[in-house]
C-alpha positions as CSV (number, residue, x, y, z in Angstrom):
1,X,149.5,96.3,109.3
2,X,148.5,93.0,110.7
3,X,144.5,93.6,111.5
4,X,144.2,90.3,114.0
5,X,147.3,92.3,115.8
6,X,145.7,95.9,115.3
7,X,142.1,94.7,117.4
8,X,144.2,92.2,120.0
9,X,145.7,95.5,121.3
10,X,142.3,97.8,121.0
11,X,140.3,94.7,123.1
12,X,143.5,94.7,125.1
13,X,143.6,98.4,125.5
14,X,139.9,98.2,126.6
15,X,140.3,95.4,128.9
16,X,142.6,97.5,130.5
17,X,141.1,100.6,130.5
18,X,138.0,99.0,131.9
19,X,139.2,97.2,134.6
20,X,141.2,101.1,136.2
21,X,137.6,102.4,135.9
22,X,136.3,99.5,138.0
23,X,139.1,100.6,140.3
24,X,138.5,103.9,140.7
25,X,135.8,104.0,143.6
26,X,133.8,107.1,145.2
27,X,131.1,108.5,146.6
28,X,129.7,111.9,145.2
29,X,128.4,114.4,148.8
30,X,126.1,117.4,147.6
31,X,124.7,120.0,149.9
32,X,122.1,122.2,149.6
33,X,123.1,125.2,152.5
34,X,120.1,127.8,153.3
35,X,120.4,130.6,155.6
36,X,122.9,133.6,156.1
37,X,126.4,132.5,156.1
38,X,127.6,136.1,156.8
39,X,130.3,135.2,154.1
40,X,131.8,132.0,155.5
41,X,131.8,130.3,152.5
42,X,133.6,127.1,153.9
43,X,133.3,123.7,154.4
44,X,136.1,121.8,156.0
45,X,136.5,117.9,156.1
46,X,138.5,115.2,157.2
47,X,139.5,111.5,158.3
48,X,141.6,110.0,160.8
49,X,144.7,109.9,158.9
50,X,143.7,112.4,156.0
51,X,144.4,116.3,156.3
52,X,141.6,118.9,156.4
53,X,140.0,119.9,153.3
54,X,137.5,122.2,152.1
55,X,134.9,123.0,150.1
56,X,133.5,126.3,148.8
57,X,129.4,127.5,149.3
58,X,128.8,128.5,145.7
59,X,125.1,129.9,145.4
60,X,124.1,127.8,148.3
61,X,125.5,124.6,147.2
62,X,128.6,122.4,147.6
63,X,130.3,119.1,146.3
64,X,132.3,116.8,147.2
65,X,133.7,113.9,145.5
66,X,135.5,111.1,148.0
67,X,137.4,108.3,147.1
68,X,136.0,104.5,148.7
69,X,137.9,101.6,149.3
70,X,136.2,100.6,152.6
71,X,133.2,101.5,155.4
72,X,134.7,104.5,156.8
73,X,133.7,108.1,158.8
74,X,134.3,111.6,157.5
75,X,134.2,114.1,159.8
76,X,132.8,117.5,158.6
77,X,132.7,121.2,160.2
78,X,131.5,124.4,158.9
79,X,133.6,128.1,158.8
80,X,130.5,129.6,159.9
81,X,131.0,127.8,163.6
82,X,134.0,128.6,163.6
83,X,134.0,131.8,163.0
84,X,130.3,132.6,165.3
85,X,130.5,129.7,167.8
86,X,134.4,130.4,167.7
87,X,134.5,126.8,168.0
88,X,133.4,123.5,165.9
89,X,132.1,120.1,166.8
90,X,133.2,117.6,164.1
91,X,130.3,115.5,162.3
92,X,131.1,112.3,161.4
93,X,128.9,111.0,158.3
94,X,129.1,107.6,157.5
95,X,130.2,106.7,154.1
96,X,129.6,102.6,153.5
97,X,129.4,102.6,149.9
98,X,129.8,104.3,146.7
99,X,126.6,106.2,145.2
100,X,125.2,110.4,146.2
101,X,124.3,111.6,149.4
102,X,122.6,114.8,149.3
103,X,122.9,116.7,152.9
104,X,120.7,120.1,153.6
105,X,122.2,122.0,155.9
106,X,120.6,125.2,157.7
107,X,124.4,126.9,158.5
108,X,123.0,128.4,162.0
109,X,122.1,124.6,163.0
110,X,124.9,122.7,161.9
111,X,125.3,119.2,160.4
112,X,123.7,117.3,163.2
113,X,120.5,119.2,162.5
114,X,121.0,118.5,159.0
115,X,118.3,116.7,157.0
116,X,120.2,113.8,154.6
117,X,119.6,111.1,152.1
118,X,121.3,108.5,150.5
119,X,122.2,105.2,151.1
120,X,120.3,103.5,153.9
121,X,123.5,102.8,156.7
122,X,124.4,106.6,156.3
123,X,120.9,107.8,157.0
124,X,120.3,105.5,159.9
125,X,123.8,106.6,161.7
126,X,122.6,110.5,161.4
127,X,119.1,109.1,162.7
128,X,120.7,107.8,165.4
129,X,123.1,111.1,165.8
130,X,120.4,113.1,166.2
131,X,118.9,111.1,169.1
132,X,121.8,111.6,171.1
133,X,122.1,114.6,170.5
134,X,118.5,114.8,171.6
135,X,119.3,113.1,175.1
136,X,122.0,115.3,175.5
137,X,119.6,118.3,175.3
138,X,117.3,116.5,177.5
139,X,119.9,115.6,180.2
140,X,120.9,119.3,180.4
141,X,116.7,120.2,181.0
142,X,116.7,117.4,184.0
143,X,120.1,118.9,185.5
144,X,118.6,122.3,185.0
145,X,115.4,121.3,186.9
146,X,117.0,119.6,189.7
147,X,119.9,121.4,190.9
148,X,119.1,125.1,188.9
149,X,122.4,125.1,186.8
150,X,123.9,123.0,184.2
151,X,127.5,123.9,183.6
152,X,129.9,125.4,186.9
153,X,133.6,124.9,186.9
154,X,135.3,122.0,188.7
155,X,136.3,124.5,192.0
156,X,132.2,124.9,192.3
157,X,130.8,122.5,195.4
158,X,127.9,122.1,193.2
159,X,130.7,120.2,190.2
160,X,130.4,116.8,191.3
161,X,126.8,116.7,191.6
162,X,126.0,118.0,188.0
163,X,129.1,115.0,186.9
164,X,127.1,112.8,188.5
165,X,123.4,113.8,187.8
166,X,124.8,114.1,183.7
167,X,126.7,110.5,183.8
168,X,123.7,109.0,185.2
169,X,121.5,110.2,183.3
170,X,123.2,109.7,179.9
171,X,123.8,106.1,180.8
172,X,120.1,105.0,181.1
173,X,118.3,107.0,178.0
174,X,122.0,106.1,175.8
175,X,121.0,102.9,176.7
176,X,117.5,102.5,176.1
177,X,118.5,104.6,172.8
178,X,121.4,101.5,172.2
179,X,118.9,99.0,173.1
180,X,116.2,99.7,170.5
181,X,118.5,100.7,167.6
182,X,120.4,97.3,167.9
183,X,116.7,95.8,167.7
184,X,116.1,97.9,165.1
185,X,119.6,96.7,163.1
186,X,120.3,93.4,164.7
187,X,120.8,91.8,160.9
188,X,122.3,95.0,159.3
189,X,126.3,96.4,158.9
190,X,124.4,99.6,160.9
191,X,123.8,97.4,164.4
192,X,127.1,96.6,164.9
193,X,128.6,99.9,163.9
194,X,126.7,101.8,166.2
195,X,127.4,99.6,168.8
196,X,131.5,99.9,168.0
197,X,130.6,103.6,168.0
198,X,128.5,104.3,170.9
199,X,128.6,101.3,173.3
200,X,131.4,101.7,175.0
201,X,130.2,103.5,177.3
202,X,127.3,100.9,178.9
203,X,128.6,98.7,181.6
204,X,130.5,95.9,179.9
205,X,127.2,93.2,181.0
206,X,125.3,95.8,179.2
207,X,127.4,95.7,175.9
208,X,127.5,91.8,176.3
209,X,123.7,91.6,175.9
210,X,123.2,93.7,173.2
211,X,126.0,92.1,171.0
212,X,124.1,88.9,171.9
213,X,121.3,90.2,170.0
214,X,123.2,90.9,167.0
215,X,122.8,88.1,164.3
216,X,125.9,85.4,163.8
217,X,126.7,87.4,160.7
218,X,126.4,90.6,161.9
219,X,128.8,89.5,164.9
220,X,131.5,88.9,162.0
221,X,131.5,91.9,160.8
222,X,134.8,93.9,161.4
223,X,132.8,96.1,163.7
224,X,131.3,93.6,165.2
225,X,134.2,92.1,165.7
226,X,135.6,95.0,166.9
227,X,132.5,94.8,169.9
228,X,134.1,91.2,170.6
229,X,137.2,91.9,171.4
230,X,136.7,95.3,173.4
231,X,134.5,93.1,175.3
232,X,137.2,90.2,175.8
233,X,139.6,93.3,176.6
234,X,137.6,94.2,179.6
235,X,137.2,91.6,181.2
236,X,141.1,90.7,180.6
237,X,142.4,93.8,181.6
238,X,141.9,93.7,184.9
239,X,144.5,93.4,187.4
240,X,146.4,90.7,187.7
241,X,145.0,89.0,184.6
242,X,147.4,87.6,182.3
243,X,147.9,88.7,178.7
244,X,147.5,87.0,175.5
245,X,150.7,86.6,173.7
246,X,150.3,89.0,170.4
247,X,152.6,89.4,167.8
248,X,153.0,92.6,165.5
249,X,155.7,93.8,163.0
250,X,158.0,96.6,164.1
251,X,159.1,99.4,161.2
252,X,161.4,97.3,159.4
253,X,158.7,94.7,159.2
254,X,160.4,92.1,161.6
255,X,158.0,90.1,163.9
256,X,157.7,91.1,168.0
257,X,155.8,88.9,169.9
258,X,155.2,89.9,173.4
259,X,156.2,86.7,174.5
260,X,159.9,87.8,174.4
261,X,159.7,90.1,177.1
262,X,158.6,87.7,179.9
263,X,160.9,88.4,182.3
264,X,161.0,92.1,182.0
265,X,158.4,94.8,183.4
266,X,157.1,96.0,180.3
267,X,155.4,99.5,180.0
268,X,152.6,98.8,176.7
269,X,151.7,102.6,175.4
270,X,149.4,102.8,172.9
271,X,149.8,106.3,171.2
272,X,148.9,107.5,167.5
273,X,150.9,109.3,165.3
274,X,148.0,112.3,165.3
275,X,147.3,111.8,169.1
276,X,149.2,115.5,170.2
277,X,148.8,114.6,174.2
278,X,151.0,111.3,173.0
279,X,154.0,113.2,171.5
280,X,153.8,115.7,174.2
281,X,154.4,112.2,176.7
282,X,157.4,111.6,174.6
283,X,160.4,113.4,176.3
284,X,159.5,112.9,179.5
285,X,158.9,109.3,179.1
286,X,162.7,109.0,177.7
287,X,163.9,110.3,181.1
288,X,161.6,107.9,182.5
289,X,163.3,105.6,180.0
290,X,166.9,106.5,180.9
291,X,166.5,105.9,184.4
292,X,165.1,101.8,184.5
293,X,166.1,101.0,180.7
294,X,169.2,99.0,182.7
295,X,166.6,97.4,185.9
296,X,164.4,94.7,183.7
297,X,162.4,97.1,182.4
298,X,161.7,97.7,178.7
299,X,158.7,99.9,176.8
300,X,156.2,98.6,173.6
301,X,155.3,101.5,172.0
302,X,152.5,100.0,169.9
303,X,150.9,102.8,166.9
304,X,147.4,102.8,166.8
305,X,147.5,104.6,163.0
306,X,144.5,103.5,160.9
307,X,147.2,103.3,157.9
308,X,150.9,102.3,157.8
309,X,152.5,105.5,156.2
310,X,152.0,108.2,159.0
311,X,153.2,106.0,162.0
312,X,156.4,105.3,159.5
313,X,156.8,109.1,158.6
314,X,157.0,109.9,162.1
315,X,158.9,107.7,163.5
316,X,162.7,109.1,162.9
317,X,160.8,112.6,163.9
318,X,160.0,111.5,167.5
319,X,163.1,108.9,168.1
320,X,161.8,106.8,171.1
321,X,164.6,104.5,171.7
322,X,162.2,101.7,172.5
323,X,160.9,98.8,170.1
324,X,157.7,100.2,168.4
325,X,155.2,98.6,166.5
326,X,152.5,98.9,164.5
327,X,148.8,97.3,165.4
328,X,148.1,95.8,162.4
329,X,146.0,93.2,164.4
330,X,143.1,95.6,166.6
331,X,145.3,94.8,169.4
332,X,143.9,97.4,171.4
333,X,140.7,96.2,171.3
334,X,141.7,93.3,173.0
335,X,142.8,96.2,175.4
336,X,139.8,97.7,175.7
337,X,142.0,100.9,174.5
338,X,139.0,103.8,174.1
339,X,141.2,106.5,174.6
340,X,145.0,107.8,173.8
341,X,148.1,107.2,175.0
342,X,147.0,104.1,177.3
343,X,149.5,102.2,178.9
344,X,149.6,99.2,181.0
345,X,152.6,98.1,183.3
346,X,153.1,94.3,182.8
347,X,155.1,92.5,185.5
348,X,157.8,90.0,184.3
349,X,155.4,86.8,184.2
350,X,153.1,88.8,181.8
351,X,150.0,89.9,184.6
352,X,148.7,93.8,184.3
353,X,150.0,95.4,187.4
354,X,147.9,98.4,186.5
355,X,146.4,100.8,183.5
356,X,146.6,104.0,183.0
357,X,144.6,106.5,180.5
358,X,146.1,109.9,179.6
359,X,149.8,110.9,180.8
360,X,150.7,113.1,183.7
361,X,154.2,113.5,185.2
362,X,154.5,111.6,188.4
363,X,151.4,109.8,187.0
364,X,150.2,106.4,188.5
365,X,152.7,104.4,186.2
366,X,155.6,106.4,187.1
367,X,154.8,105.8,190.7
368,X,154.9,102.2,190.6
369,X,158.0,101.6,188.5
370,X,159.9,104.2,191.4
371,X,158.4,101.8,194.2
372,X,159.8,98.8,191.6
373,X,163.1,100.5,191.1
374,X,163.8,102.4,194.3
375,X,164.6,106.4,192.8
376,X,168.2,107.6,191.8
């Protein structure tokens, strides 16, 4: 055997084998849960675009090994609540990097009142979660104290008082909270996410001035970023205000640019493949379709899917016979899209007539394109 040929292929061999372990990326979660789980052994978890999983309680520990590519959130919930609360509110840990995070969870408290370490972005975030969830408790106290009760249904004279009294309230300690954790971050990854995460709800002149204090770098970030253009998106959504031409790929990978429906009135939805209230739109909104397809009237739906492959699986499923995109671009944030479906109602010179959030029959949208189009 030829020996220079022999160790080429073992250093090649190794080369290779090096570089697919450089590849494979992850970030190791261990928990440590005390208290009675009255047998619910489970732990469930998930991201945007991954299916629920779950991990087992096995004398009062669990692991989980994740795979990392990018900054992401994984949202975590507990059998226990669902089976005693009869009802779960997901957890979102932040995972920024590979490495351990060790979480110890009491199961009767939950994740939010769970104490965790690890790397320095994913403890600040719970830090911060735990604040909120802090003012939320001490908003209820306040709306307690004033007006005696802190939950009545929406029939109840006493409903819009208690919306009021809790919007109002949230909005000044969420922002004082905002305020000294950008402070706090203003030259770290963690400043702008929380701001992506949580800021949306300040007054847009509010938003402004805390991204201001963010540092140049910070403001490049892709969440900071992100906090650019929902602010850009706010104040260019208005109506009347004129939009941007964009250009995204449809399924076959052809370029749209909005640009080539000027002329039309163009209903924009922005929907997401696991958005249900979105597909539950669908049908009606291909009657809707039926009826003005033929009057200078044309719909963008425009998917919203964190990844590619579940807005393409599902697309011969629902069979909208309108062009459809994919937002490969944040698009949305340049809508100032918080919430899904969303859809705006562009006249024929390309001004936003209106916007509307959520989809009702006979909705707002609807209205306008039968006072457009006159009704068959």
């Amino acid at each position: 055997m030829n020996l220079k040929y022999f160790f080429t292929t073992i250093i090649i061999s190794l080369l290779v084998f090096s570089a697919s372990a450089q590849e494979i990326k992850s970030v190791n979660i261990t928990g440590k849960v005390t208290g009675d789980t009255k047998g619910y052994q489970k732990i469930f978890y998930y991201g945007q675009s991954s299916p629920v999983a779950e991990a087992i309680i096995v004398d009062g520990t669990f692991n989980i090994t994740l795979p990392f590519t990018e900054t992401y959130t994984q949202l975590f919930y507990t059998e226990y609540e669902m089976k005693i609360n009869l009802g779960f509110r997901p957890f979102p840990l932040l995972i920024d990097g590979t490495g351990d995070i060790f979480i110890h969870l009491e199961i009767a408290q939950g994740f939010f009142k769970s104490t965790i370490t690890g790397p320095s972005a994913t403890v600040g975030f719970h830090s911060f979660l735990k604040q909120q969830n802090e003012i939320t408790a001490k908003v209820s106290d306040e709306i307690e104290s004033s007006l005696g009760r802190v939950w009545v249904p929406q029939n109840d004279p006493l409903y819009p008082k208690i919306n009021f009294l809790r919007d109002s309230l949230s909005k000044v300690y969420m922002r004082d909270l905002l305020s000294s954790s950008i402070s706090e971050n203003k030259d770290s990854f963690l400043g702008a996410y929380i701001l992506n995460s949580a800021g949306r709800q300040l007054k847009i002149t509010e938003l402004e001035e805390l991204y201001d204090k963010l540092s140049p770098q910070i403001q490049k970030t892709p969440d900071g970023e992100k906090v650019a253009a929902y602010i850009r998106g706010v104040k260019g959504t208005n109506s009347g205000s004129q939009v941007k031409n964009f250009v995204l790929n449809d399924q076959n990978g052809n370029p749209i640019s909005f640009d080539s429906f000027r002329g039309k009135y163009v209903w924009i939805d922005f929907w997401a493949s696991w958005c249900a209230p979105c597909k539950q739109a669908f049908p009606h909104m291909r009657e809707i379709y039926a009826k003005y397809k033929d009057k200078n009237f044309e719909i963008l739906g425009i998917s919203t899917d964190s990844k590619i492959e579940p807005w393409l699986k599902i697309l011969p499923q629902i069979n909208n016979p309108w062009p459809q995109v994919w937002d490969s671009k944040n698009i949305m944030s340049e809508f100032a899209v918080t919430a899904f479906p969303t859809s705006f109602l562009i006249d024929p010179a390309g001004k936003i007539i209106l916007k509307e959030v959520g989809f009702t029959q006979n909705g707002e949208l609807e209205k306008k394109l039968a006072e457009l189009f006159g009704k068959k």
